[in-house]
C-alpha positions, 0 to 999 in steps of 0.5 A: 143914669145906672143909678135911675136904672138900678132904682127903677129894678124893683129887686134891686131897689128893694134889696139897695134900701133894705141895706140903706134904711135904718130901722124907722126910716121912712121910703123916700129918705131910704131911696135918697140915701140909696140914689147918693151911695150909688151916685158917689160909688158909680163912676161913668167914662165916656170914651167918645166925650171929645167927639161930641165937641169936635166940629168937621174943620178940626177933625180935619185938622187933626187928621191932616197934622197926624198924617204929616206925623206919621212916620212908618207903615204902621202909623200911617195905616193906624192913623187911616183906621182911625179916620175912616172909624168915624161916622163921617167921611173925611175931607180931600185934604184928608185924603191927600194927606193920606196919600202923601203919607203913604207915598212916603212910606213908599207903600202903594197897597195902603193908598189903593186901600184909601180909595177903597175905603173911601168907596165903602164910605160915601153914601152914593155913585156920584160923591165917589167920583166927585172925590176922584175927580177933586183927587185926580191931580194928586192921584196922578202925581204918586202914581195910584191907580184905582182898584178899579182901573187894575182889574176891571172885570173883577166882581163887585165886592160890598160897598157901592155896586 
């Protein structure tokens, strides 16, 4: 990919194969030569190569375990960071570990945040208070009140208006 690129800069390709071409050389074994030193010298890493193979059923049973894992404040807020990073919205059970989690560290802020963050996710009204409704039960068994419920005339921040 960086290699067709660089070959495709015409100052750049004609600087590589005047470096690359031995006197007599015709063009195309001089960009052959170019293509295999920049294909041997470039290394590529892909940062999100396991999330193109990761389906929904294992992500939500990775995030599950990591929660059942989490052991302090900070590792409970970074395992929520990370959930929430992803271009999806996780599954109740998810949430509920989550929930859980945060209960167990005895921090109520950060399992508000679960459901605030979970507003700013879901595309619409109606997907929001079908998760509050799958979650109700165990909203109710910790105790964790919406942000809504504590200050109802509060303004309207970003996320679902």
């Amino acid at each position: 990919m960086l290699s067709r690129a660089i070959l495709r800069n015409p100052i750049a390709t004609r600087s590589l194969i005047t470096l690359a071409r031995p006197a007599g050389a015709s063009m195309l074994s001089a960009r052959r030569t170019t293509t295999a030193l920049l294909s041997n010298s470039v290394q590529i890493r892909k940062y999100s190569e396991h999330a193109d193979e990761e389906t929904f059923e294992e992500f939500t049973s990775r995030f599950e375990k990591e929660f059942d894992q989490a052991y302090d404040l900070f590792e409970v807020q970074r395992v929520l960071n990370n959930c929430f990073s992803y271009d999806l919205v996780p599954a109740p059970a998810v949430l509920e570990k989550a929930l859980r989690a945060a209960r167990r560290v005895n921090d109520l802020p950060t399992a508000m945040r679960v459901f605030e963050a979970l507003k700013y996710k879901v595309e619409n009204e109606d997907q929001y208070k079908a998760y509050l409704e799958e979650l109700q039960g165990v909203r109710e068994e910790l105790g964790v009140p919406l942000k809504e419920e504590l200050f109802p005339n509060a303004p309207a921040g970003p996320g679902l208006n």
